[in-house]
VEXTORDO-896689 format. One record per residue (C-alpha): residue in one letter; x, y negated, z. Coordinates in steps of 0.1 Angstrom, whole numbers, padded with zeros to 4 digits, always signed. Layout:
BEGIN
> a|X|Y|Z
...
//
This chain:
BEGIN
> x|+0138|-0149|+0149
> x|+0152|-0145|+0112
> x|+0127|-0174|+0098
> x|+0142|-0196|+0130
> x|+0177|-0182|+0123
> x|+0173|-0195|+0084
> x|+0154|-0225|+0082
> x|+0157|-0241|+0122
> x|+0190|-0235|+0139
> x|+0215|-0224|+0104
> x|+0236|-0221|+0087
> x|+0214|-0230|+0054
> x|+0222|-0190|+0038
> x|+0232|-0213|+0003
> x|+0258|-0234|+0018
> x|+0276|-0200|+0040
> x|+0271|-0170|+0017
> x|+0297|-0142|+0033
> x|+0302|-0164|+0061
> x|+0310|-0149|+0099
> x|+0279|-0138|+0119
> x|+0263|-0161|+0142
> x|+0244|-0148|+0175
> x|+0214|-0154|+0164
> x|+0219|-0139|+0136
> x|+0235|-0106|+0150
> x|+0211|-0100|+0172
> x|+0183|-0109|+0146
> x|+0195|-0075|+0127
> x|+0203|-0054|+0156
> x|+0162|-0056|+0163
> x|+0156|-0054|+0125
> x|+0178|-0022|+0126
> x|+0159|-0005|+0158
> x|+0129|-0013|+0137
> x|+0137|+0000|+0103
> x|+0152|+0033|+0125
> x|+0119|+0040|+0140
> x|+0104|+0031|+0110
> x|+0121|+0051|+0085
> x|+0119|+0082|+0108
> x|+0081|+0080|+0114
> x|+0076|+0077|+0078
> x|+0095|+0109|+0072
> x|+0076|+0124|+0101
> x|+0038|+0117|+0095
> x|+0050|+0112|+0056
> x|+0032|+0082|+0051
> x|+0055|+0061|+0026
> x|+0064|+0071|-0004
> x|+0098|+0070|-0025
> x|+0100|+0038|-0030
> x|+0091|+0024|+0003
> x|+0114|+0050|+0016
> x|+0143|+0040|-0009
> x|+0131|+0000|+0005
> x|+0142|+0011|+0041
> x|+0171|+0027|+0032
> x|+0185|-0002|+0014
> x|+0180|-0020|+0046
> x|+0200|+0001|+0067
> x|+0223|-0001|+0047
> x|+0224|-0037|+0043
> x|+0220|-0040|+0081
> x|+0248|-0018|+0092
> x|+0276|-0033|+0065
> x|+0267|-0068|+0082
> x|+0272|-0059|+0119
> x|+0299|-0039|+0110
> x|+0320|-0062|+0092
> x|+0307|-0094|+0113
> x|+0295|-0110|+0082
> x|+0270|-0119|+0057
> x|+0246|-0125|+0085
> x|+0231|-0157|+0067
> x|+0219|-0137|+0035
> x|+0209|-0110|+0052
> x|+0184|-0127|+0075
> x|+0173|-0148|+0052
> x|+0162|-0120|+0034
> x|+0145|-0107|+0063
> x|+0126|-0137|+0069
> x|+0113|-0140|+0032
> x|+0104|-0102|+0032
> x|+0084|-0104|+0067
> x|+0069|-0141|+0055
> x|+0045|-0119|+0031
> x|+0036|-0090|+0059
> x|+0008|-0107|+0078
> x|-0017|-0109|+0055
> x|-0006|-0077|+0041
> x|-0014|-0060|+0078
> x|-0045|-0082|+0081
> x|-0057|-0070|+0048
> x|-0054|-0028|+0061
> x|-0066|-0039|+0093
> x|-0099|-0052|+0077
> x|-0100|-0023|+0050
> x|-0093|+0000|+0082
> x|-0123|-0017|+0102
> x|-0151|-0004|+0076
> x|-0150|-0038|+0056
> x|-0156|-0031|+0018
> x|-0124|-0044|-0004
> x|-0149|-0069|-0021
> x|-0157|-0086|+0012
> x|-0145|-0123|+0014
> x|-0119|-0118|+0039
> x|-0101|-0092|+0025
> x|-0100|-0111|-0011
> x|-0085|-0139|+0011
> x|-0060|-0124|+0023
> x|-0052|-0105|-0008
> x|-0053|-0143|-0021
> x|-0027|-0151|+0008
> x|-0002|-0122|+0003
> x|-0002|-0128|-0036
> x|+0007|-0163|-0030
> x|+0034|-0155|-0005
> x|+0047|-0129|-0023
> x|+0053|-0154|-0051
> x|+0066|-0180|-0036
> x|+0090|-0164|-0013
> x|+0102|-0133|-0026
> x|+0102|-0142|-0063
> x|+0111|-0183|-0058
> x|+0131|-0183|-0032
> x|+0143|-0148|-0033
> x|+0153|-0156|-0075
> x|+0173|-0183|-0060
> x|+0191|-0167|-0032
> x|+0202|-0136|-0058
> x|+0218|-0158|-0080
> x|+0233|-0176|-0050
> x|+0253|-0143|-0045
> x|+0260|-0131|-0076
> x|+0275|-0164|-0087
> x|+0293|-0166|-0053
> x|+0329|-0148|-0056
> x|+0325|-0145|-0021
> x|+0304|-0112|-0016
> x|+0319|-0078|-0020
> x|+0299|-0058|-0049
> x|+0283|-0036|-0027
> x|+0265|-0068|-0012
> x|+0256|-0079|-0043
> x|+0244|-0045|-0057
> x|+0222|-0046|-0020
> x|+0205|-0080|-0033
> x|+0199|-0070|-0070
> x|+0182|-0034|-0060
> x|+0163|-0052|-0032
> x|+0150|-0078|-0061
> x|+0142|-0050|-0082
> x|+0118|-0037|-0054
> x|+0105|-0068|-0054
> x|+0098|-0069|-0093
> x|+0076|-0031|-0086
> x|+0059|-0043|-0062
> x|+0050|-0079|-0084
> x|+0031|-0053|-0109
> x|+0013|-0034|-0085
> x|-0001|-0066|-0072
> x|-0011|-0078|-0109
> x|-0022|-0046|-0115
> x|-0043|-0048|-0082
> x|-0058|-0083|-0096
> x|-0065|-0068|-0129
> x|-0085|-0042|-0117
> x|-0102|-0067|-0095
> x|-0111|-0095|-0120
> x|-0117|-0069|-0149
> x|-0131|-0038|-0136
> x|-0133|-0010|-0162
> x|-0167|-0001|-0183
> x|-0185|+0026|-0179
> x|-0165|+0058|-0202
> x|-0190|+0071|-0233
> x|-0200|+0105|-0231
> x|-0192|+0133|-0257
> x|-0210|+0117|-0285
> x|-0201|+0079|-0283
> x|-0226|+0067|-0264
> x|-0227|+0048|-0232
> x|-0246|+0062|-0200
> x|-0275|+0044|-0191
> x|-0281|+0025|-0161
> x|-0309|+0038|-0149
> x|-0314|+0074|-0169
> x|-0356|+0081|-0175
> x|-0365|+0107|-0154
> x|-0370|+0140|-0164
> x|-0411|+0150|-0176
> x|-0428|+0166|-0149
> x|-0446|+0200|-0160
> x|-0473|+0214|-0136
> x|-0466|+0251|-0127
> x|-0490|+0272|-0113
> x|-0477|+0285|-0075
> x|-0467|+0323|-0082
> x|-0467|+0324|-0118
> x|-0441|+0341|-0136
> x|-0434|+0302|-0149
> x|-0426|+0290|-0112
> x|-0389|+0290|-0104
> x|-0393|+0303|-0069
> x|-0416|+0331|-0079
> x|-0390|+0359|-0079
> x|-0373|+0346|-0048
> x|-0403|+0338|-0028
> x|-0416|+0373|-0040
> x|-0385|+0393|-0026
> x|-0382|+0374|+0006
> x|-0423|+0383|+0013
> x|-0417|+0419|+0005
> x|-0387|+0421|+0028
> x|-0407|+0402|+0060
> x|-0434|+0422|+0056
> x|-0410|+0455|+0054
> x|-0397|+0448|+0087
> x|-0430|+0438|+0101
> x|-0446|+0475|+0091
> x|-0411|+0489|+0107
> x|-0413|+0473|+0140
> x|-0449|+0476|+0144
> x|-0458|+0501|+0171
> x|-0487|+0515|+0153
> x|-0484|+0539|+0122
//
């Protein structure tokens, strides 16, 4: 609905920054605002996000709720949703894969970390660079609108890190660390030197043990034995 609301039907968000609401685009954030609700609860519930996803949804609410209440700045706003939700399928393909046993080198999962890098990119840093100085240029948009779009941007700019960090890791995984002395583990350590020990010599580690255990057995064999 919000990448139909954008780039379909219109208003083009740059030509009708803090312009009135259309239809399409109120109902467009009334189900974006169910969603982030549920959303923001459950995460708080099963405590499966952490801050900064958590400060992400609550930046939406917000957002969401100054729009329908004012009955404006529905074009911004949904674009913004469509850009953000552009990048989520191959993000959710990519856990549904890791979720389904496959191992983070398989093919699939590098393509769609390939995908989502790529989307991510384009659309939240290209055309989400674009839009943000859209509306700060703008005299249009209240402040609070425009502090909305430069701390949702700034999200954005975390989340660009973590994914170069993730392709960092990925392209240049770390060496083995050296040990104590300086020196690297080996591959494949020699094993140790095997030394032939005589079965119940002082010399055999389980001579002691395997000792005490007989004695005990053959205790509670002489005590249950009906002859004495």
């Amino acid at each position: 609905m919000s990448g139909r609301s954008t780039f379909v039907v219109g208003p083009w968000p740059f030509d009708a920054l803090a312009t009135l609401n259309t239809p399409l685009q109120t109902a467009t954030m009334q189900l974006s605002l169910g969603y982030f609700l549920f959303d923001t609860a459950w995460s708080l519930h099963a405590e499966t996000e952490g801050p900064l996803m958590l400060l992400h949804h609550t930046c939406s609410l917000a957002v969401l709720l100054t729009s329908l209440i004012s009955g404006a700045y529905g074009a911004e706003v949904v674009a913004c949703i469509a850009g953000a939700e552009l990048t989520n399928p191959a993000l959710q393909t990519r856990w549904f894969f890791l979720e389904c046993g496959y191992p983070s080198a398989s093919p699939w999962v590098i393509l769609t970390e390939v995908l989502f890098s790529l989307t991510f990119i384009i659309v939240r840093l290209g055309f989400g660079t674009a839009l943000l100085i859209a509306e700060l240029q703008s005299p249009l948009p209240p402040l609070a609108m425009k502090a909305g779009a430069v701390l949702f941007h700034g999200l954005g700019l975390v989340w660009l890190v973590q994914i170069v960090l993730m392709w960092r890791r990925r392209l240049c995984p770390r060496a083995p660390s050296p040990d104590v002395r300086g020196h690297r583990p080996l591959a494949n350590p020699p094993a140790a030197a095997s030394v032939v020990v005589a079965p119940g010599s002082p010399s055999d580690p389980g001579h002691s043990v395997n000792g005490d255990r007989l004695s005990r057995r053959a205790g509670r064999r002489a005590e249950s034995s009906p002859i004495r």
